[in-house]
ChimeraX commands (.cxc) that place a marker at each C-alpha (Angstrom):
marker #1 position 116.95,-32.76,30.96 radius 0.5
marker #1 position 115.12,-29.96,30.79 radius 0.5
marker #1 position 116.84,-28.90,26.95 radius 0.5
marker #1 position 115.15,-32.43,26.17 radius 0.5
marker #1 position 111.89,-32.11,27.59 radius 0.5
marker #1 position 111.52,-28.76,25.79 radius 0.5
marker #1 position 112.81,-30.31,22.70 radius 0.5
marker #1 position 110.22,-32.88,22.77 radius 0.5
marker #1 position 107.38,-30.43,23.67 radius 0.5
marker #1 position 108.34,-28.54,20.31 radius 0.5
marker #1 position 108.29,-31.71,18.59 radius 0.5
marker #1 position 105.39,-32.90,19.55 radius 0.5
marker #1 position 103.85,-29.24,18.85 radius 0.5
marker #1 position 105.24,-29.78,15.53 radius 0.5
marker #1 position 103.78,-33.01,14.97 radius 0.5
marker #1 position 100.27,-32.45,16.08 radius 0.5
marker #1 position 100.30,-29.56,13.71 radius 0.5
marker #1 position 101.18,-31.35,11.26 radius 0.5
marker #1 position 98.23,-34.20,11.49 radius 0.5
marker #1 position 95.81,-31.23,12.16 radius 0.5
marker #1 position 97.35,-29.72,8.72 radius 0.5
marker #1 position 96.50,-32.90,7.26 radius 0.5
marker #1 position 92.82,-33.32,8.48 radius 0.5
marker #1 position 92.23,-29.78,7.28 radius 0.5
marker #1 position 93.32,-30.67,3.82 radius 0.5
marker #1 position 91.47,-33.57,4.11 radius 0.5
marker #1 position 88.59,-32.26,4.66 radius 0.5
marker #1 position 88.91,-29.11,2.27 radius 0.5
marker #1 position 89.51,-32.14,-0.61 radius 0.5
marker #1 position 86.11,-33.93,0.40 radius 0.5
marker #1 position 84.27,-30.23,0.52 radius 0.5
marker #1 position 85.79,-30.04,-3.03 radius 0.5
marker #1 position 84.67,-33.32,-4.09 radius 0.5
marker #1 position 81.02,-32.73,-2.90 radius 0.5
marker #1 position 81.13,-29.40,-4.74 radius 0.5
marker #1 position 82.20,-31.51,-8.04 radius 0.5
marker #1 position 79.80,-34.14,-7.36 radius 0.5
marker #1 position 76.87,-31.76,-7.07 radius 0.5
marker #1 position 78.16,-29.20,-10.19 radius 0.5
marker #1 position 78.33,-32.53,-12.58 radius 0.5
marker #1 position 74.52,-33.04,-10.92 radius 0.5
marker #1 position 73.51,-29.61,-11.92 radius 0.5
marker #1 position 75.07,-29.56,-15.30 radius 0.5
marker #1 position 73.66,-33.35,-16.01 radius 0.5
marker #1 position 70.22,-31.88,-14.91 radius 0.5
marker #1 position 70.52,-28.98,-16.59 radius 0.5
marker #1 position 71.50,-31.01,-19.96 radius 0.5
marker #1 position 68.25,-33.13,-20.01 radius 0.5
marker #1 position 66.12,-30.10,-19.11 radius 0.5
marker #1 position 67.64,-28.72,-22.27 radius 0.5
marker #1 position 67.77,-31.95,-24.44 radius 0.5
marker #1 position 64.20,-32.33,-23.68 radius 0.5
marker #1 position 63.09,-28.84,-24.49 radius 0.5
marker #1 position 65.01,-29.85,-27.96 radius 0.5
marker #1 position 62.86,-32.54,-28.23 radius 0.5
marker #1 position 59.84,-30.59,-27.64 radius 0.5
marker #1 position 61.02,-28.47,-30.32 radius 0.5
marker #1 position 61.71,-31.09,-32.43 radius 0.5
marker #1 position 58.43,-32.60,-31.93 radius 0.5
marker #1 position 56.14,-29.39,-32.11 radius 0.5
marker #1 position 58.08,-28.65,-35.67 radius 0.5
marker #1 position 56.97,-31.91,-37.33 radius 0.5
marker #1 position 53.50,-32.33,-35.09 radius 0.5
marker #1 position 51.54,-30.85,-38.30 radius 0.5
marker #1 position 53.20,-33.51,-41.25 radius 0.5
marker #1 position 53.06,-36.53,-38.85 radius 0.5
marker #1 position 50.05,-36.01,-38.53 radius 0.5
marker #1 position 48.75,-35.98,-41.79 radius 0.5
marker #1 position 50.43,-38.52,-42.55 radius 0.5
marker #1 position 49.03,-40.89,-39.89 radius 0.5
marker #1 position 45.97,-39.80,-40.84 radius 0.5
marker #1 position 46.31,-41.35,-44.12 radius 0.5
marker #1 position 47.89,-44.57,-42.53 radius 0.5
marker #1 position 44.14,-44.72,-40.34 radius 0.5
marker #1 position 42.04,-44.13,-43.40 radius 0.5
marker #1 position 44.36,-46.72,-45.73 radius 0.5
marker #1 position 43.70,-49.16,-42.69 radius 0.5
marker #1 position 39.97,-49.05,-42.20 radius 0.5
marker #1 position 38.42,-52.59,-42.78 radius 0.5
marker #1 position 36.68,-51.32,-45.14 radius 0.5
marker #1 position 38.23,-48.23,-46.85 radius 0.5
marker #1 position 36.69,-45.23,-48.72 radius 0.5
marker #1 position 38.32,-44.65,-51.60 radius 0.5
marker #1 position 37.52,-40.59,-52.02 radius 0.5
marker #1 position 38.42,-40.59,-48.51 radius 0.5
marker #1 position 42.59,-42.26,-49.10 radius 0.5
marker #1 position 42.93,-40.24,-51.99 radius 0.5
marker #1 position 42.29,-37.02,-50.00 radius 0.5
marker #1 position 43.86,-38.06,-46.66 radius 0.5
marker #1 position 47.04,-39.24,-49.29 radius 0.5
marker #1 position 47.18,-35.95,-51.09 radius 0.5
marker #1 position 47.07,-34.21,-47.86 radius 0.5
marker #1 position 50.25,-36.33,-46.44 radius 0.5
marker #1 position 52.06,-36.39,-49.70 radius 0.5
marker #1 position 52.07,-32.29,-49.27 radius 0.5
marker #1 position 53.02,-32.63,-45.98 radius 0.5
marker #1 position 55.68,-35.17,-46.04 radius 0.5
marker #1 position 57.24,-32.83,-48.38 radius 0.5
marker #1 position 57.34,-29.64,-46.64 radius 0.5
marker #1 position 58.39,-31.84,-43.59 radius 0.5
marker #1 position 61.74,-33.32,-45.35 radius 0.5
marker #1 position 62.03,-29.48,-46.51 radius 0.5
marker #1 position 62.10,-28.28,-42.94 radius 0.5
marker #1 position 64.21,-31.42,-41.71 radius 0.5
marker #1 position 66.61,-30.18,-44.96 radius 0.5
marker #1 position 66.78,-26.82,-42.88 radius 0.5
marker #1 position 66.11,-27.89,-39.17 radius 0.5
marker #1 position 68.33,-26.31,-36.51 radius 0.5
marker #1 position 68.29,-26.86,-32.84 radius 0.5
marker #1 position 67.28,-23.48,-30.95 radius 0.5
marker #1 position 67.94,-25.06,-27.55 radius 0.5
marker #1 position 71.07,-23.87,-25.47 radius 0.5
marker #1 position 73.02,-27.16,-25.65 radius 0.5
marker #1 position 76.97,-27.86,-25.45 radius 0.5
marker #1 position 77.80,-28.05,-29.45 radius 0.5
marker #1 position 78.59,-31.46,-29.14 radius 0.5
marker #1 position 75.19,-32.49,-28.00 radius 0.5
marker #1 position 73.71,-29.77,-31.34 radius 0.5
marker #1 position 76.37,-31.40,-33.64 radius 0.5
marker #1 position 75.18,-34.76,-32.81 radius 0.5
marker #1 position 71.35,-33.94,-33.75 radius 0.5
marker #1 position 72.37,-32.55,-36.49 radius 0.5
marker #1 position 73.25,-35.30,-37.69 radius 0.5
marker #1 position 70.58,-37.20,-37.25 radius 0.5
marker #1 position 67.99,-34.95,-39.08 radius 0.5
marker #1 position 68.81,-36.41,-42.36 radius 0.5
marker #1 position 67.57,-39.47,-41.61 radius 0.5
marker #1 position 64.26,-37.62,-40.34 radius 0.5
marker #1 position 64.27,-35.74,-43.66 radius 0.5
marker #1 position 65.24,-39.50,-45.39 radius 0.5
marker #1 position 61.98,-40.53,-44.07 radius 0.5
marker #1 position 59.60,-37.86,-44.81 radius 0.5
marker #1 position 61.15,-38.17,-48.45 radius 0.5
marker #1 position 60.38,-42.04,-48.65 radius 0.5
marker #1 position 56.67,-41.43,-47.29 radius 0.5
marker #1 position 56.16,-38.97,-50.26 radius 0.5
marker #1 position 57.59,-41.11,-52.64 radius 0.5
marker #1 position 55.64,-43.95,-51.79 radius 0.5
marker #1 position 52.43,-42.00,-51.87 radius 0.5
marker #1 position 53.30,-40.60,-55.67 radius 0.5
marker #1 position 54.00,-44.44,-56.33 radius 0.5
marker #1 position 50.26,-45.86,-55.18 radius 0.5
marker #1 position 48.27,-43.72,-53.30 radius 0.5
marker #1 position 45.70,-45.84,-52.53 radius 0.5
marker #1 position 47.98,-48.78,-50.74 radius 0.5
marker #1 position 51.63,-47.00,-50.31 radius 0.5
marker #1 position 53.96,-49.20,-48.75 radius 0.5
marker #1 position 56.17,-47.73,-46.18 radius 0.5
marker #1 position 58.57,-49.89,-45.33 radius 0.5
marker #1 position 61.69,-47.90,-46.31 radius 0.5
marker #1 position 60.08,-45.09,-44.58 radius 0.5
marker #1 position 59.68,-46.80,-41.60 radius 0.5
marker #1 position 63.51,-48.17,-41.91 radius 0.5
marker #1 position 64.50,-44.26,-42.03 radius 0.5
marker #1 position 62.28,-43.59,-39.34 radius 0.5
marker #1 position 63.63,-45.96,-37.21 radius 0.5
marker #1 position 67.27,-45.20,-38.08 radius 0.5
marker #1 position 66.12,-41.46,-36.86 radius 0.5
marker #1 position 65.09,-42.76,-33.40 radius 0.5
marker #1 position 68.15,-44.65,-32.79 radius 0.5
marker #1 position 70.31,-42.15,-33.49 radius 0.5
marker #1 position 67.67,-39.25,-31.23 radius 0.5
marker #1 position 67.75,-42.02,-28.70 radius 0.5
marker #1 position 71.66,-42.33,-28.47 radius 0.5
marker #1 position 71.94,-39.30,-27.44 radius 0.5
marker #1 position 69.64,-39.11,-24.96 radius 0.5
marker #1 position 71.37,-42.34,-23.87 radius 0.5
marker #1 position 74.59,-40.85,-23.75 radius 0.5
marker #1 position 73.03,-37.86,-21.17 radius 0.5
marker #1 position 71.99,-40.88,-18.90 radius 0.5
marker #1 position 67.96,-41.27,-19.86 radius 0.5
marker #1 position 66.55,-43.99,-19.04 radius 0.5
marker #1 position 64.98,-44.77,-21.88 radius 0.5
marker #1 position 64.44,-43.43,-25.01 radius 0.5
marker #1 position 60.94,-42.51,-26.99 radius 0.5
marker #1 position 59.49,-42.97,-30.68 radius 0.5
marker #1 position 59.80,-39.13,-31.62 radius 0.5
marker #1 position 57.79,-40.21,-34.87 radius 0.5
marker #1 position 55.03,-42.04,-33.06 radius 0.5
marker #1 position 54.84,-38.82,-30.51 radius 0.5
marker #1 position 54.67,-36.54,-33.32 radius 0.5
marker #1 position 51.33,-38.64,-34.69 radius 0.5
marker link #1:1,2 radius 0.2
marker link #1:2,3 radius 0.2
marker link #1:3,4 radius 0.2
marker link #1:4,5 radius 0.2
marker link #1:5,6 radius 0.2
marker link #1:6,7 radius 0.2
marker link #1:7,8 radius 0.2
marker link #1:8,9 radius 0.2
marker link #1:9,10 radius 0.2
marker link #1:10,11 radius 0.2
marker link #1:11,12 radius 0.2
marker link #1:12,13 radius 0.2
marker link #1:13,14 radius 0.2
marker link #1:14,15 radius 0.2
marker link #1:15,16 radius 0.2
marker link #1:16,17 radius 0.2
marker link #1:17,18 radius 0.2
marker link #1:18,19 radius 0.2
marker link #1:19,20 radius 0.2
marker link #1:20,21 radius 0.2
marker link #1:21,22 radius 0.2
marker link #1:22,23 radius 0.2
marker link #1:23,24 radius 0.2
marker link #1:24,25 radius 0.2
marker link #1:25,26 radius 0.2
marker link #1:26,27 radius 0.2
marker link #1:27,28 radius 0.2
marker link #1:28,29 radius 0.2
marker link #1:29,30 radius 0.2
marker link #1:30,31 radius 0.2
marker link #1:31,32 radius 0.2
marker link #1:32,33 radius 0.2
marker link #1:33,34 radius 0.2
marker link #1:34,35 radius 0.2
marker link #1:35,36 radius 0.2
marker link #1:36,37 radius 0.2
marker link #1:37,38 radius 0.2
marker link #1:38,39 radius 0.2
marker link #1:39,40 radius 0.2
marker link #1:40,41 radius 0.2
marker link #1:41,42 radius 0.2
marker link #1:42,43 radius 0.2
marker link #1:43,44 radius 0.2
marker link #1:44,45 radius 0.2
marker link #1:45,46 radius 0.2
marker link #1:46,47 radius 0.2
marker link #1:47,48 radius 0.2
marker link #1:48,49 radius 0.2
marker link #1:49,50 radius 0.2
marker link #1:50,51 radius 0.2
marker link #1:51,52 radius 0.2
marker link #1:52,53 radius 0.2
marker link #1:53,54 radius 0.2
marker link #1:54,55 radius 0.2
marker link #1:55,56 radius 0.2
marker link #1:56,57 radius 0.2
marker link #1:57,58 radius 0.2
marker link #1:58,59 radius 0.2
marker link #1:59,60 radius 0.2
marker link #1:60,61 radius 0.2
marker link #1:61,62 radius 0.2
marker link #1:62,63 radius 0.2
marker link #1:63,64 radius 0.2
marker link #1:64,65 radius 0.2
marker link #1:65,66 radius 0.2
marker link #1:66,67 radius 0.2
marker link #1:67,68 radius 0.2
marker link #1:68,69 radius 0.2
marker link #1:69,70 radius 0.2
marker link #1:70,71 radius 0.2
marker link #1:71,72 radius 0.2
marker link #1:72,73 radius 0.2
marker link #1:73,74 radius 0.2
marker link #1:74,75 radius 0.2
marker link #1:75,76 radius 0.2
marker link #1:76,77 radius 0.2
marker link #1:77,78 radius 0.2
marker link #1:78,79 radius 0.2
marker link #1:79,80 radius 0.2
marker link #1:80,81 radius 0.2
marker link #1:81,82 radius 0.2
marker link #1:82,83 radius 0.2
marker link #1:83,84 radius 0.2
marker link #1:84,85 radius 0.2
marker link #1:85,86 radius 0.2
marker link #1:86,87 radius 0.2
marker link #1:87,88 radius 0.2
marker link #1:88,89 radius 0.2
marker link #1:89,90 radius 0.2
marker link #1:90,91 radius 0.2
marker link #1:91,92 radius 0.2
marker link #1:92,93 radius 0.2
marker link #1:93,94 radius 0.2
marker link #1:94,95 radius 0.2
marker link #1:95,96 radius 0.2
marker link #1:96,97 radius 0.2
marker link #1:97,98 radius 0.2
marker link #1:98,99 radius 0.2
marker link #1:99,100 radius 0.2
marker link #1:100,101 radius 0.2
marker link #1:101,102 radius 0.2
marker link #1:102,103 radius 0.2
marker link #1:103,104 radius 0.2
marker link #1:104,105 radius 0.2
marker link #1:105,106 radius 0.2
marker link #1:106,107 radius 0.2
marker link #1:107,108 radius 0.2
marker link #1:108,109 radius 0.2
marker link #1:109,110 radius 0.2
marker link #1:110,111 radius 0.2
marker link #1:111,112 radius 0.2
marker link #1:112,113 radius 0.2
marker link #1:113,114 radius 0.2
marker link #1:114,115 radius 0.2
marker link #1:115,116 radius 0.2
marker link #1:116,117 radius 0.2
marker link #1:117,118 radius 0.2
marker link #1:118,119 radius 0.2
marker link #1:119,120 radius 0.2
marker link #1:120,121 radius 0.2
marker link #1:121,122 radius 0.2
marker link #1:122,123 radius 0.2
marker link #1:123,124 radius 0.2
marker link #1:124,125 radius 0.2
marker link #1:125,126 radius 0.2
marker link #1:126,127 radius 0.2
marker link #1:127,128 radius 0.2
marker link #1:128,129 radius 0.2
marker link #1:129,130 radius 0.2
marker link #1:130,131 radius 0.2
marker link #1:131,132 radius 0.2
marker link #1:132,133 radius 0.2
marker link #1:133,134 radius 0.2
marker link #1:134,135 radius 0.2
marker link #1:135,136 radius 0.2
marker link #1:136,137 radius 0.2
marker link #1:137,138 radius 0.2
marker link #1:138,139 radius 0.2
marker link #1:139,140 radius 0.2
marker link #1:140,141 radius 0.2
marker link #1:141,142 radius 0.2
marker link #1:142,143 radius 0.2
marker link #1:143,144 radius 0.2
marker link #1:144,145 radius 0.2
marker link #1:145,146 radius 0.2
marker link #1:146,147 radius 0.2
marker link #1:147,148 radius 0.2
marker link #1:148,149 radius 0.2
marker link #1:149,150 radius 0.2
marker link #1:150,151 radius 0.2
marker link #1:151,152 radius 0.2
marker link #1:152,153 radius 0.2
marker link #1:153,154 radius 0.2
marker link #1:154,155 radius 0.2
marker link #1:155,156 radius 0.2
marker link #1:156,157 radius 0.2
marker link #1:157,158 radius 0.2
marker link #1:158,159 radius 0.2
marker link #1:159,160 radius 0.2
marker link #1:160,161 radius 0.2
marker link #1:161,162 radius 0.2
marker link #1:162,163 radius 0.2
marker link #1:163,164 radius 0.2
marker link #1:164,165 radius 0.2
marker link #1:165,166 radius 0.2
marker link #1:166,167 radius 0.2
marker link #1:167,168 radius 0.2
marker link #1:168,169 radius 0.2
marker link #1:169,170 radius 0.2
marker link #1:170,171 radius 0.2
marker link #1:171,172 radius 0.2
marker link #1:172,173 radius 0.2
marker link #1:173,174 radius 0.2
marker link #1:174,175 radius 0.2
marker link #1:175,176 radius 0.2
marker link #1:176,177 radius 0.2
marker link #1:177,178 radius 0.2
marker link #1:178,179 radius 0.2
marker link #1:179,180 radius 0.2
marker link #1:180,181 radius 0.2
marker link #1:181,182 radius 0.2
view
């Protein structure tokens, strides 16, 4: 009797080591899991701080052209419009939509980004650089009343593509880079 009773003292020793074992583990996987859960936070903050210093970048480069180029697209509007005034506002933003599709042409992102996120801006700069082209070719075609509607396609296709990828980093929304550059 006494064999047994120590028998099932060990085995019960046993088992309630064994649950505690478990709980142990269990809770080392949740202390992991919280670890995970607030390293992805970090690293998904830490990607929009970057992705929006790229945009500040992005917008601080092309500030200048855009907004010569609005400029124009005021003075071409005006009810009634001065003449002397669109050619020299047009000349102005023909020059600048030029060296602006030049420095899309050679744009690279500065901001510390994962490559993917670089690769995939990248790609969208010719489409920036599409637009600043069509701008200055509508302005050598009639300066006085360009029409930018192929610009404005390019342009758009530009802030799709920008706005994907903020998107994909889990913005909520995504802006007009070429109406915050005017």
């Amino acid at each position: 009797m006494k064999k047994w009773l120590i028998a099932l003292g060990v085995t019960s020793a046993l088992i309630t080591a064994g649950c505690s074992g478990d709980t142990e583990e269990s809770s080392d996987s949740e202390g992991q899991n919280e670890e995970t859960a607030e390293t992805e936070e970090n690293n998904s903050q830490d990607l929009k701080k970057s992705l929006m210093d790229a945009q500040m970048e992005l917008t601080d480069t092309f500030k200048p052209h855009q907004q010569k180029i609005s400029a124009y697209q005021a003075a071409a509007a005006e009810e009634e419009p001065d003449t002397e005034t669109i050619t020299s506002a047009g000349e102005e933003a023909k020059t600048a939509a030029g060296e602006a599709a030049a420095a899309a042409s050679d744009y690279t992102v500065e901001t510390e980004l994962p490559d993917e996120t670089k690769t995939k801006i990248q790609e969208a700069m010719p489409s920036l650089q599409a637009y600043y082209e069509e701008v200055e070719k509508a302005l050598d075609e009639n300066l006085e009343e360009a029409d930018f509607s192929t610009a404005e396609e390019k342009a758009a296709e530009f802030n799709e593509q920008f706005g994907q990828i903020l998107k994909d980093a889990d913005f909520p929304a995504a802006p007009d880079l070429i109406g915050e550059m005017s």
